[in-house]
Residue frames relative to the residue before (quaternion, step in Angstrom):
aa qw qx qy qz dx dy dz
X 1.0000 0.0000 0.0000 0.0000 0.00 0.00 0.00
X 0.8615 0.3546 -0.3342 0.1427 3.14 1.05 -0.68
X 0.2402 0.7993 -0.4091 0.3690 2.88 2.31 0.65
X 0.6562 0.4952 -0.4135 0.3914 3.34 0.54 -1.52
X 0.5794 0.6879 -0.3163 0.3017 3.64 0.79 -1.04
X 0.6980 0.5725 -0.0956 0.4194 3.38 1.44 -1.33
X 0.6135 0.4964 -0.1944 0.5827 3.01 1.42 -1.46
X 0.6144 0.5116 -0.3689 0.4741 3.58 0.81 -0.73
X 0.7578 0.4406 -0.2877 0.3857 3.15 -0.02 -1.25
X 0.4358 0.6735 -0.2821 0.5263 4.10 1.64 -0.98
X 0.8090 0.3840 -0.2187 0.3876 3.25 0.50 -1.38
X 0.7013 0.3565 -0.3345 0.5189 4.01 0.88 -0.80
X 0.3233 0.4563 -0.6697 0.4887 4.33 0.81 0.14
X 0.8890 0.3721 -0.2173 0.1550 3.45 -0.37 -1.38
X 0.6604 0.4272 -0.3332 0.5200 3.34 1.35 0.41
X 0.3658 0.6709 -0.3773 0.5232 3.21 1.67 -0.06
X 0.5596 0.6794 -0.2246 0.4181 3.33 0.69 -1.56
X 0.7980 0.3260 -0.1032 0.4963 3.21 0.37 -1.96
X 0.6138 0.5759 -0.3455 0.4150 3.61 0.67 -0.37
X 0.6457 0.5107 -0.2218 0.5225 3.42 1.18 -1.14
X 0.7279 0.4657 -0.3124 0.3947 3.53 0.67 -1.09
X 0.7231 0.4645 -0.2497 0.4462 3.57 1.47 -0.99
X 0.7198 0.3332 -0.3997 0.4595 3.46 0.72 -0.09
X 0.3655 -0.8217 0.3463 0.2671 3.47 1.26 -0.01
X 0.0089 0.8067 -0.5646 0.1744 3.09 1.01 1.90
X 0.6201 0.6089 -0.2870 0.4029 3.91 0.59 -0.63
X 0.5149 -0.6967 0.4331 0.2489 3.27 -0.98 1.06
X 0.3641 -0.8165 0.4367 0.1000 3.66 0.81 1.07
X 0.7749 0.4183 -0.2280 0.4154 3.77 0.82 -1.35
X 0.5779 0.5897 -0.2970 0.4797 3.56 1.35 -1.49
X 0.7319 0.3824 -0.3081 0.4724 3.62 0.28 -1.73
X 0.5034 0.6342 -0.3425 0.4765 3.84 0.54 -0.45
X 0.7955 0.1911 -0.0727 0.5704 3.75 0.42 -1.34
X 0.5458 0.4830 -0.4961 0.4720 3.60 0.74 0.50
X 0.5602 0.4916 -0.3449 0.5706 3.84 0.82 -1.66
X 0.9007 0.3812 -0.1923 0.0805 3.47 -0.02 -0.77
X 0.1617 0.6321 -0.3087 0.6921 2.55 2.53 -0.02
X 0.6569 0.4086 -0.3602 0.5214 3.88 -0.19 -1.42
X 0.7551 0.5242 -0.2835 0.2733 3.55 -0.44 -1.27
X 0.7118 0.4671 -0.2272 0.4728 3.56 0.71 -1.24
X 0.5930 0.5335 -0.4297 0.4232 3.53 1.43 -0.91
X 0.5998 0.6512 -0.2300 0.4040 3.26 0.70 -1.05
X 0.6193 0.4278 -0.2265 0.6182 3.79 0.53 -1.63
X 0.8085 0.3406 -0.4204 0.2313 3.76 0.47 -0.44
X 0.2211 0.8326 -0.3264 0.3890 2.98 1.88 -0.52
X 0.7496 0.5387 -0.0825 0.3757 2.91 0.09 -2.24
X 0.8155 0.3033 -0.3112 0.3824 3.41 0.32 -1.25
X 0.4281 0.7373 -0.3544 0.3841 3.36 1.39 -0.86
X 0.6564 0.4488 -0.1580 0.5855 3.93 0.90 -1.37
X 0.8921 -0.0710 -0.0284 0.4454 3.70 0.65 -0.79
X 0.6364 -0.6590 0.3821 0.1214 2.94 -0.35 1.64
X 0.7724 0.2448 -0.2761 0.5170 3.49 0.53 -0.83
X 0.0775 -0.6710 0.7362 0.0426 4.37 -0.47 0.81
X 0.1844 -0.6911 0.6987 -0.0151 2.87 -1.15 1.43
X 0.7090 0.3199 -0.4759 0.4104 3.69 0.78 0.72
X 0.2897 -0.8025 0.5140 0.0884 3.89 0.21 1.61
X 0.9025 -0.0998 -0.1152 0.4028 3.47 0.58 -0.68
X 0.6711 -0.5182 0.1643 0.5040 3.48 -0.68 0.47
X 0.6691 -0.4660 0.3423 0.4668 4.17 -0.83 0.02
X 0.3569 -0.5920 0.6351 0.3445 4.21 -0.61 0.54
X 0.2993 -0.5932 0.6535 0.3627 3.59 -1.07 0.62
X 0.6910 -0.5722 0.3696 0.2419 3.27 -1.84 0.30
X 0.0609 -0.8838 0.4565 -0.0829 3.41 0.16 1.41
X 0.0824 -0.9066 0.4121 -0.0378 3.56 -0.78 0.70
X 0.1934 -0.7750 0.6007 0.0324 3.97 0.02 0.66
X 0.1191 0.7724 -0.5940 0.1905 3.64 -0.68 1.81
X 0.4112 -0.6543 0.5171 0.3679 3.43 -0.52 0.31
X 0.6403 -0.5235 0.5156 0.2238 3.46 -1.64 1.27
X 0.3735 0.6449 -0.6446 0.1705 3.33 -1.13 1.05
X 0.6420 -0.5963 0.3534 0.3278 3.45 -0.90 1.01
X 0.6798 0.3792 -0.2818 0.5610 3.56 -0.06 1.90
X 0.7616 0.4727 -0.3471 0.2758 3.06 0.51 -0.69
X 0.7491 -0.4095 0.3788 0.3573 3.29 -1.20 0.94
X 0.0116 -0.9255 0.3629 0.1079 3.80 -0.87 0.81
X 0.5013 0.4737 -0.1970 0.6968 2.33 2.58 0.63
X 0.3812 -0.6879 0.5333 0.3116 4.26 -0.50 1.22
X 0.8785 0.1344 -0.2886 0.3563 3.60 0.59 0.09
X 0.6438 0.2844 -0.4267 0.5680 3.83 1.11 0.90
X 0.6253 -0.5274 0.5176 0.2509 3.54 -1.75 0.17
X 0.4502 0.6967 -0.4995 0.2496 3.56 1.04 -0.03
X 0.1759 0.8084 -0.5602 -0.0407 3.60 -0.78 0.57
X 0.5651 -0.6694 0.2333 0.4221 3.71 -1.00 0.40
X 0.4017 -0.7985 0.3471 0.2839 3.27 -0.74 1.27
X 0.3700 0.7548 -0.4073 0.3571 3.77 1.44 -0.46
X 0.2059 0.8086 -0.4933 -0.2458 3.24 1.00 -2.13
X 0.0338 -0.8007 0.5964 0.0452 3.55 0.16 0.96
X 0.6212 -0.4749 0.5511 0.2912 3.35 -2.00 1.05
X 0.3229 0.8090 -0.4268 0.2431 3.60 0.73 -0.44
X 0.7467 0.5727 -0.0052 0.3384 2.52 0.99 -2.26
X 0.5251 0.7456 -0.3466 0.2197 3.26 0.94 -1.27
X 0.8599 0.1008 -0.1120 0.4878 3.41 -0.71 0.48
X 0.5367 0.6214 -0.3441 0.4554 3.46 0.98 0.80
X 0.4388 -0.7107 0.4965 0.2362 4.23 -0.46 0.98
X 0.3961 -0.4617 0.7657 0.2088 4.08 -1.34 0.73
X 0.0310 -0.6196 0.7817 0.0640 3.38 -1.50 0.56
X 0.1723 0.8974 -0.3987 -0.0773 3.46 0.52 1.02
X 0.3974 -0.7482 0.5313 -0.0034 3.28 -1.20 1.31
X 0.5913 -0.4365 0.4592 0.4988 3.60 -1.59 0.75
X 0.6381 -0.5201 0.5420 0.1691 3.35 -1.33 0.83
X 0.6828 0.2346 -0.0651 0.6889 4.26 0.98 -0.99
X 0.3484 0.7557 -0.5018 0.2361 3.95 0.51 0.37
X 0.0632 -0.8780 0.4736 -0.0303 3.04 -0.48 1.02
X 0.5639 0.5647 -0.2713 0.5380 3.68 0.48 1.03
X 0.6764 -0.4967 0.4047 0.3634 3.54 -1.53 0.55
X 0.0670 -0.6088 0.7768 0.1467 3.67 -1.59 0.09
X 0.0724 0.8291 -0.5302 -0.1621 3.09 -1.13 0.57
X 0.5030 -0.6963 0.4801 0.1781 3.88 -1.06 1.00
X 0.0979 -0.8040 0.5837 0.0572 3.21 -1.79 0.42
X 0.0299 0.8682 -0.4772 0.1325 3.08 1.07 1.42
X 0.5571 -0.6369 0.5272 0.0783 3.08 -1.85 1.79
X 0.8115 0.1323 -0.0236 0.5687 3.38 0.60 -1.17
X 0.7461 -0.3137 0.4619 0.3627 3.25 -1.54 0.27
X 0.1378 0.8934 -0.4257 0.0409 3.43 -0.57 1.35
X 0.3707 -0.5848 0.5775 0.4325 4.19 -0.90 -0.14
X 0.1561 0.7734 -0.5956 -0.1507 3.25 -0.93 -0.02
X 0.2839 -0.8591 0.4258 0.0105 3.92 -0.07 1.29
X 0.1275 -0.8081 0.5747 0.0192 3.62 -0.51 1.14
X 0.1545 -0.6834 0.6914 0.1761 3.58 -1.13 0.98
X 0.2484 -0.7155 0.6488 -0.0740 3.11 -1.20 1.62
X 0.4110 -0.7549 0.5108 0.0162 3.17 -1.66 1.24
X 0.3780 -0.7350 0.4277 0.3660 3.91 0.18 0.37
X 0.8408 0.3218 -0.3095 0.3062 3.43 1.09 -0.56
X 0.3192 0.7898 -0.3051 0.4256 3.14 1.72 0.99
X 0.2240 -0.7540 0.5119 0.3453 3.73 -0.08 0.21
X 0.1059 -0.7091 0.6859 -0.1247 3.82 -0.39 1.48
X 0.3024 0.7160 -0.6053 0.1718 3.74 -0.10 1.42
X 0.7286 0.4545 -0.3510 0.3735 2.63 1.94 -0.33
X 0.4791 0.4642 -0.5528 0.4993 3.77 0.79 0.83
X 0.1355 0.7594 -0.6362 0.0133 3.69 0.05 0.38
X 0.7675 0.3206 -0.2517 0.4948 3.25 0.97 -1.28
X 0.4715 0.6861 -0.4894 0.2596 3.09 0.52 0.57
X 0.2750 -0.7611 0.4496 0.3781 4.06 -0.45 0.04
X 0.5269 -0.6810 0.4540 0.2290 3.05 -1.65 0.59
X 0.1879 -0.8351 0.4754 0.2030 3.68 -0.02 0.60
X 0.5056 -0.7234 0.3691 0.2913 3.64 -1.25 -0.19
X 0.0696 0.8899 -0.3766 0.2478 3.05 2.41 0.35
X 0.2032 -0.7253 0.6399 0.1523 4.06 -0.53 0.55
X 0.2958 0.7203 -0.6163 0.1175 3.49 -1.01 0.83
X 0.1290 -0.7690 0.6235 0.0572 3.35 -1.46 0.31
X 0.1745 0.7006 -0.6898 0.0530 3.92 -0.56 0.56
X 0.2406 -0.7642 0.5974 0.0356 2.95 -0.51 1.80
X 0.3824 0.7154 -0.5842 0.0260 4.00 -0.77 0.73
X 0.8673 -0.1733 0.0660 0.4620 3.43 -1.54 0.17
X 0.8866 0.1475 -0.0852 0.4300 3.00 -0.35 -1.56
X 0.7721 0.1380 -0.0146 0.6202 4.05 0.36 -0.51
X 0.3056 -0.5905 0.7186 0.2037 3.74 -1.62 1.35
X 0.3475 -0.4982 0.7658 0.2111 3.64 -1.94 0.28
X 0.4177 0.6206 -0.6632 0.0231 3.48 -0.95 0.54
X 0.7006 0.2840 -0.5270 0.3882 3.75 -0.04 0.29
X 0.2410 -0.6900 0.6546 0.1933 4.19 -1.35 0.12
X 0.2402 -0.7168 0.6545 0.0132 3.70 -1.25 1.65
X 0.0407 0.8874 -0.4575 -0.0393 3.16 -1.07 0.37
X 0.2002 -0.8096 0.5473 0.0697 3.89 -0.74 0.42
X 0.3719 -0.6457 0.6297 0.2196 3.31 -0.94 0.91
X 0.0525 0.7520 -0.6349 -0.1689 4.66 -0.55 0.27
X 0.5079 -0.6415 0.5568 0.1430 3.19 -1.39 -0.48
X 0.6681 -0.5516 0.1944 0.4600 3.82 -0.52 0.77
X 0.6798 0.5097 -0.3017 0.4326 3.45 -0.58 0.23
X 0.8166 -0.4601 0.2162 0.2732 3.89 -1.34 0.23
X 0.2602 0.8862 -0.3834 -0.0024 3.02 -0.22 1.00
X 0.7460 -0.5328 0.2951 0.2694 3.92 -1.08 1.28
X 0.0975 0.8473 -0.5203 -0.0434 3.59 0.09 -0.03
X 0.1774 -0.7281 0.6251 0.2183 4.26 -0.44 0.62
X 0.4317 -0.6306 0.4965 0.4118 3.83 -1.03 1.01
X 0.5550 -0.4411 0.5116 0.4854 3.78 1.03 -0.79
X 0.2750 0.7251 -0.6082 0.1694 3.58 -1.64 -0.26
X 0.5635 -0.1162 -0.7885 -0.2174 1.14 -2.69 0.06
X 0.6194 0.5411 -0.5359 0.1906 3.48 0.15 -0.88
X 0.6679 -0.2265 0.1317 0.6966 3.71 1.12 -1.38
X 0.8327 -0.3051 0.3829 0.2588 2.74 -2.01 -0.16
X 0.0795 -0.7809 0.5632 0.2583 3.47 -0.62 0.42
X 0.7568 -0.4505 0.4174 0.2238 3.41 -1.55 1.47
X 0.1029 -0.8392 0.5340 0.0075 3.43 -0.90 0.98
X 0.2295 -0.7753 0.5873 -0.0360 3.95 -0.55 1.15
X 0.1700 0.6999 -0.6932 0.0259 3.83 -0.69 0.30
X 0.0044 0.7028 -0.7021 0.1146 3.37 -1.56 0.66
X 0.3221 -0.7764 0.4659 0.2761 3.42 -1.03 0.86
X 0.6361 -0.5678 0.3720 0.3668 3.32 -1.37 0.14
X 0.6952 0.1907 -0.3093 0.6203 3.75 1.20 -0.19
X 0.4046 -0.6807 0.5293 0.3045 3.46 -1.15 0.43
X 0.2807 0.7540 -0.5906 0.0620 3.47 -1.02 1.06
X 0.6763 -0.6104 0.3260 0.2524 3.59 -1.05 0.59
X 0.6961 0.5623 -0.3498 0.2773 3.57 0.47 0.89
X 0.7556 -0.2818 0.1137 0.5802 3.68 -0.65 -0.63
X 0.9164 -0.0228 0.2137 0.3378 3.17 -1.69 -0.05
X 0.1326 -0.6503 0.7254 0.1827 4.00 -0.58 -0.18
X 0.8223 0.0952 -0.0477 0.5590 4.23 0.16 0.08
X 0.1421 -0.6664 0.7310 0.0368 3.50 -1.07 0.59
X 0.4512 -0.8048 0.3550 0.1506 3.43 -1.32 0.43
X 0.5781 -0.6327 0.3261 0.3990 3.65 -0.21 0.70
């Protein structure tokens, strides 16, 4: 009996777990800057004892490039997508990002491009000032922060900086070209 008790008790930690992690009850940023605070002590430890560090640079977060289609996932590591799904969109690529990413992306765009950000009110978005506000309807309803308004910027060929957004999350990324034509990508990523 008192297995079953164990196995039971084994079994609700571990949906708890999952329950917490999916609605994103956990302080995500603290436990993040604590492990990593831990971690680096450690990695320095390490390198300090062996000379040769076979990790040079830090891990690429997990970045993807999908064509736009009403549904698709606008984040590489949640299901959240915009429920509105505007025609807008059509023919335009998801650069989807970790969903809590915190950090630059940067592009390498061939042709003259749009590139459209869904922004979150409870996000601090000073840095798109120059950016314009469009009238694009959207919604990506998730845990911690809604998308409902879409900025946008027209760039030009060559490299270009993107912020994921934040703190709460990341803000969803859309590119699309200024002439419509039938082939790969317009930008690959660095």
């Amino acid at each position: 009996m008192k297995f079953f008790y164990y196995v039971l008790f084994g079994i609700s930690i571990y949906i708890l777990g999952m329950i917490s992690y999916k609605e994103n009850h956990l302080p995500r940023k603290i436990i993040h800057e604590i492990m990593s605070s831990i971690t680096s002590k450690k990695q320095f430890i390490v390198s300090e004892l062996n000379q040769k560090t076979t990790l040079k640079e830090p891990l690429r977060p997990k970045i993807r490039v999908l064509p736009y289609a009403q549904g698709t996932p606008l984040f590489s590591d949640r299901n959240y997508e915009d429920t509105v799904g505007s025609k807008s969109f059509n023919s335009s690529y998801v650069i989807q990002i970790p969903r809590h990413f915190d950090g630059n992306i940067t592009l390498l765009a061939n042709e003259r491009i749009i590139i459209y950000r869904l922004v979150s009110s409870e996000n601090n978005n000073q840095v798109f000032s120059d950016w314009n506000q469009t009238e694009t309807p959207v919604l990506v309803d998730g845990t911690s922060a809604k998308h409902s308004s879409v900025i946008s910027k027209t760039f030009e060929p060559g490299d270009i900086i993107l912020y994921s957004g934040g703190p709460i999350c990341s803000s969803p990324i859309l590119v699309k070209r200024t002439e419509v034509t039938k082939s790969a990508p317009p930008f690959s990523i660095k």
